[in-house]
N, C-alpha and C positions, 0 to 999 in steps of 0.2 A: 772658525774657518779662516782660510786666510783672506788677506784685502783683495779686492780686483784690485790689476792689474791698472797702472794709470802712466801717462805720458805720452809718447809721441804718437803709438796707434791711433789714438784721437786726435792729433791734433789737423787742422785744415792744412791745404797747402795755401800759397800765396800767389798768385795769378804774376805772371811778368810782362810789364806793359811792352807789347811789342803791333809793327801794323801784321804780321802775320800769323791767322788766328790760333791757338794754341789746342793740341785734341786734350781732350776731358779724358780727366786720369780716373782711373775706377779706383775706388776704396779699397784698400787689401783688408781681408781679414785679419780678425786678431789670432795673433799666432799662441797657443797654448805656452805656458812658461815653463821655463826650462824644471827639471826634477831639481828638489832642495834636498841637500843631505841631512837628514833630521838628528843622524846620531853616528858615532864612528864608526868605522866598519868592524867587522867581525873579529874581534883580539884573535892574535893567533894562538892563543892558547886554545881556543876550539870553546871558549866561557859563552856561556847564553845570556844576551843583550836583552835588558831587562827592564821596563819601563816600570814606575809606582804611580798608579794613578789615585791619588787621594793624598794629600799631606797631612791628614791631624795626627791626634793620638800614637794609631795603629801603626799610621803609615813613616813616621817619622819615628817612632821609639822602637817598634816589633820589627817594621821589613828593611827599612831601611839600612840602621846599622849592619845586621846581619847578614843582607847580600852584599853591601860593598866587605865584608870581611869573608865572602865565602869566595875559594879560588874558584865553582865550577860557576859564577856569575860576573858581569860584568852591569854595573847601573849604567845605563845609556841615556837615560831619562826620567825625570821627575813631572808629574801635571797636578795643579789644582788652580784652580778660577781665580782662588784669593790670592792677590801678587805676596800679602804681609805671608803667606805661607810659604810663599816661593822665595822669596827672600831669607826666611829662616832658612832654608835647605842650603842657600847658597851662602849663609855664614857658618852655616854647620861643616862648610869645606868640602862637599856633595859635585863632584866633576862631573855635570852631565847637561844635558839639554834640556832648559826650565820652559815647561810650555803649560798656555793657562786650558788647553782643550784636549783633551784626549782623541779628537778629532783627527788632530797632527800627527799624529803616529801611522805608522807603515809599516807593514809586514816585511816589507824587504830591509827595513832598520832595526826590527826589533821583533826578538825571537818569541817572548813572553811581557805579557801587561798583570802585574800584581794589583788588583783590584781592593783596593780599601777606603771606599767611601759610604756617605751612610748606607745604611739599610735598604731605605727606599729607591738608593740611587744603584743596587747592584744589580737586577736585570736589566735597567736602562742602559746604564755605561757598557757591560758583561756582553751586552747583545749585542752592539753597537759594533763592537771591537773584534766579538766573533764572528759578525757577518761578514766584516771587513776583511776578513781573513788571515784576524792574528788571534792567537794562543792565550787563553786566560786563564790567570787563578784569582780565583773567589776568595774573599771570605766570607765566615759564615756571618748572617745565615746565607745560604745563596742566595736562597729567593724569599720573597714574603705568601705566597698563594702558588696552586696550583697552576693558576693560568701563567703566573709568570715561569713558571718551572716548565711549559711549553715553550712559552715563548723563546727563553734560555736553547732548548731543544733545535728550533727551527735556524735559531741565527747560527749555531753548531752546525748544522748541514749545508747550511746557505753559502757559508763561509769556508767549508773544511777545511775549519781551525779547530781546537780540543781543548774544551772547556774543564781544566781542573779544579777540585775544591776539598775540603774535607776537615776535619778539627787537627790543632798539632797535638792534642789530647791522648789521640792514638800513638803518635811516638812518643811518651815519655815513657823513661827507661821503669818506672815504679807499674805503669801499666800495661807495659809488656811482659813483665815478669809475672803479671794477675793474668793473661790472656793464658800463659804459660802454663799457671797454675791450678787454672781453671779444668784444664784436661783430667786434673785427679779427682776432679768434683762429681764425674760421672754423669748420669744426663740431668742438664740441668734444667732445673725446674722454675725459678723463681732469682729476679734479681734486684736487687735492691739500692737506687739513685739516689745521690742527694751533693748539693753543691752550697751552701750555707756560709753565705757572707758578713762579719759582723757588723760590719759600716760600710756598704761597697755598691749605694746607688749611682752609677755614672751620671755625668753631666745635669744633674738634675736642674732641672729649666731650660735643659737645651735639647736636641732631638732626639738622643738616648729615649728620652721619656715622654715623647711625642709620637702619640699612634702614628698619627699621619708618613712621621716620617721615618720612626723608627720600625711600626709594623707590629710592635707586642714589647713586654717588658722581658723579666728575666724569664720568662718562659724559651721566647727567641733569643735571648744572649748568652744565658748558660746552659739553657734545656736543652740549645740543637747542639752544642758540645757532649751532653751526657748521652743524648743519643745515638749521637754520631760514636762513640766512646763503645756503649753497646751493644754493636751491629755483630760485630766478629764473634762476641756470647748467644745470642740468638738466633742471630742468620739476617740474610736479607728480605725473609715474609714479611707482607703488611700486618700492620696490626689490627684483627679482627673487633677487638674492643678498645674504644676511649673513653674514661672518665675525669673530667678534675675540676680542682676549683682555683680560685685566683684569688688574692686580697693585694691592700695597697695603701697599710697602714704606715707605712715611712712615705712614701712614697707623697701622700697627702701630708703628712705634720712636715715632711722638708728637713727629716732628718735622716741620719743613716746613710750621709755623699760620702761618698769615696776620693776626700780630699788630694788619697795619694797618687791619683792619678795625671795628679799635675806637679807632684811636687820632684822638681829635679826635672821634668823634661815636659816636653812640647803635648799641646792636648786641645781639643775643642775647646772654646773657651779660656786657655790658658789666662792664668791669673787672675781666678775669680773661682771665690769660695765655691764651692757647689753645695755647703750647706745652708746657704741664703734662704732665711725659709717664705722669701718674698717669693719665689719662684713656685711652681708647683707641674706637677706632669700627671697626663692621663694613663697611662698601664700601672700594671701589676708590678710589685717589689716580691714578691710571692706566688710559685706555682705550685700547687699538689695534684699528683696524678696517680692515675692505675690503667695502665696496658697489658692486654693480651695476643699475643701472635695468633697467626694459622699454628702454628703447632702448639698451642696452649701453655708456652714458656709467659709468665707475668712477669712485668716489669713496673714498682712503684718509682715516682720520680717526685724528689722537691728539687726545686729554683728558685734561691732565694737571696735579692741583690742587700740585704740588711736581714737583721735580726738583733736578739738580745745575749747573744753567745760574747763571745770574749775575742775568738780568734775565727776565722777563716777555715774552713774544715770542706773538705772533699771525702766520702764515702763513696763505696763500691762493692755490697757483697754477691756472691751469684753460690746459689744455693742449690746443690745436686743431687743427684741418688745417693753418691759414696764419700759427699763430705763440704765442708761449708769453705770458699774462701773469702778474707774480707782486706782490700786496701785500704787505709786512711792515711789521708796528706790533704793536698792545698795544690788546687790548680789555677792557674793563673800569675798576676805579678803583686797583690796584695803583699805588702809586710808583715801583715797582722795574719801570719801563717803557724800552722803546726811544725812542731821541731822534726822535720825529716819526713819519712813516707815509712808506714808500718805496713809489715803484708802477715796474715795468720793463716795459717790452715787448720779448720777444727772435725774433727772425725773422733766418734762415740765417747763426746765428753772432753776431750785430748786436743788442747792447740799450741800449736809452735808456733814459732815468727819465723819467717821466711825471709833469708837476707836478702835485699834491693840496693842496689848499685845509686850512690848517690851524684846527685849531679846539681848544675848550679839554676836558679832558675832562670826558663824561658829556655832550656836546652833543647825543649822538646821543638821548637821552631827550626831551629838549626837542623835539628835531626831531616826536618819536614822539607827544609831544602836540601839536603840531601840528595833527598830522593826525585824531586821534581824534575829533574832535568831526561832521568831516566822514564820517567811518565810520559814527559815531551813527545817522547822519540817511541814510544810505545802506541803504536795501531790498534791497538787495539784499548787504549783508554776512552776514545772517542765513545761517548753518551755514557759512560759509566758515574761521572758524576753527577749527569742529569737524573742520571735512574735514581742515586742515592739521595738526592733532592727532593725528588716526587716521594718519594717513602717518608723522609723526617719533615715535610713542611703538609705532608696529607696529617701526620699522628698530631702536629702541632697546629693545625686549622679543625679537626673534630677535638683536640682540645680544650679549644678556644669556644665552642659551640657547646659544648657541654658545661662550661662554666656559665653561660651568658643564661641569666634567671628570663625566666616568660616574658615576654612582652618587652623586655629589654631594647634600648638603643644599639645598634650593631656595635658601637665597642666598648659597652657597657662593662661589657664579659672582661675584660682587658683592665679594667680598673677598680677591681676588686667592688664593685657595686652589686653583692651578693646577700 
């Protein structure tokens, strides 16, 4: 928040000796301070003024570059609490207004607040900002609980700002082509998740893998992407059935980090191993699951931040009346990727590959802005991503409860203590 206000409003006056008696001056009130201009005004290019609240990882390597390089945005501002963060952005050449509170920000200065801080801090900040009456996108997960996914709700109405969010998973051009090809699959019945990391626990010893403040492991990191992934194959029904189980065997021995996450650019933690196995985190490196809809379409899902595989692999099959399709690639920015995106189509015995438009990765981000400027301006997105919130953080909270053994610590279930 900013300082009061200090100087002459307070100060005494000084009495002038004279013999004729002087009348008593009344104290003026303190006058509110003039409005600060937080950020430039509105490029005339008609770009949306775009505030990053969060500088680590995300927010410095994912959003950052990519809005100051997309013509329909303009950065008008940067926030994080830590100055050593703030300071990076402003050697990184970043022309915009470095503030350490998201508090600072105004609606009349900035069109949209890109939300990238941790986990725990995304309905606090999100709400904050929505009641305030400016425009946010989330990253996932949005929220950690149902209640927050109210709460999210209320500061949306409060504020009538419009709470965007959603995976960039859904624009990549590999899985637009599967949504495409899905249509030949007939009704479908059954689909098949999986997101399998070779070495790719984040920050391990830092809040990634801190219930408290991360909210779950890769259940919530890569699970509400695979979910979010297959909304548009199943629909938007709740899931009438949750089953799964969790484990957190990297996750305890302190092997399996995802060193690449810092190599080459900016990251919680920066410069420092994250295979330290002096560290240790309480979630799951591992989820397995089985959902069912109201309309009885199943969905099995792994999330898995490590494993004993070699590379990095992303699956996707959905499986119909009139024929199976299946995607495999690599989503995310791992190195340790598959060579390109494969897409099949297999009917009575008989599969083709299906050619997929190659692109570089993290294009699907790009893609995501895009679009967002057109959401902005859309009336009718207002509670649409809350709605899609309460659907992936309910399947991922009876998740979580089905994993957690009897008698269990509330986040027992979370660290593989099964």
């Amino acid at each position: 928040m900013s300082a009061p206000l200090t100087g002459a409003l307070g100060a005494q006056l000084v009495p002038v000796q004279s013999r004729v008696t002087q009348p008593q001056l009344q104290p003026q009130p303190p006058q509110p301070p003039r409005p600060v201009r937080l950020a430039p005004p509105r490029p005339a290019t008609g770009a949306v003024r775009v505030a990053v609240v969060g500088l680590g990882w995300a927010g410095r390597s994912i959003w950052l570059p990519r809005l100051r390089d997309h013509p329909r945005f303009a950065v008008a501002a940067a926030v994080d609490l830590d100055a050593d963060a703030r300071a990076a952005v402003a050697a990184d050449g970043v022309d915009a207004l470095l503030l350490a509170s998201p508090d600072l920000l105004s609606p009349d200065e900035i069109d949209l607040a890109v939300v990238a801080v941790p986990n725990h801090l995304h309905s606090v900040v999100g709400g904050r900002l929505l009641a305030a009456g400016l425009p946010v996108f989330l990253e996932k997960p949005v929220c950690l609980s149902g209640a927050q996914a109210e709460e999210l709700a209320r500061a949306e109405r409060a504020g009538g700002a419009v709470l965007l969010a959603g995976s960039a998973a859904r624009c990549r051009a590999d899985v637009r082509a599967l949504y495409t090809l899905a249509r030949a699959c007939g009704t479908i019945r059954h689909v098949d998740l999986a997101w399998v990391r070779a070495r790719g626990v984040p920050d391990a010893g830092g809040w990634f893998t801190d219930t408290t403040r991360a909210g779950g492991g890769a259940l919530l990191d890569l699970g509400w992407h695979l979910l979010d992934t297959v909304a548009p194959l199943v629909g938007t029904a709740d899931f009438t059935q949750v089953v799964g189980t969790v484990s957190a065997d990297f996750v305890r021995s302190g092997a399996g980090g995802a060193t690449w996450r810092h190599a080459g650019g900016p990251g919680p933690g920066s410069g420092r191993r994250e295979t330290d196995r002096g560290r240790r985190g309480d979630v799951e490196d591992t989820a397995r699951g089985f959902l069912v809809t109201e309309r009885g379409v199943s969905v099995s899902l792994r999330a898995s931040w490590a494993s004993h595989e070699a590379l990095d692999s992303t699956v996707i099959r959905v499986e119909g009346s009139a024929g199976t399709a299946t995607l495999t690639c690599t989503f995310g920015f791992s190195p340790n990727r598959c060579d390109g995106s494969v897409l099949t189509y297999t009917r009575d015995g008989d599969t083709v590959r299906v050619p997929v438009p190659s692109e570089p990765v993290g294009a699907e981000y790009r893609r995501q802005l895009d679009e967002l400027p057109d959401l902005l301006a859309d009336p009718g997105a207002r509670g649409r991503a809350v709605a899609e919130a309460r659907r992936a953080v309910d399947a991922v909270e009876r998740f979580y409860r089905s994993a957690r053994p009897p008698g269990a610590a509330a986040g027992d279930h979370r660290s593989g203590r099964i």
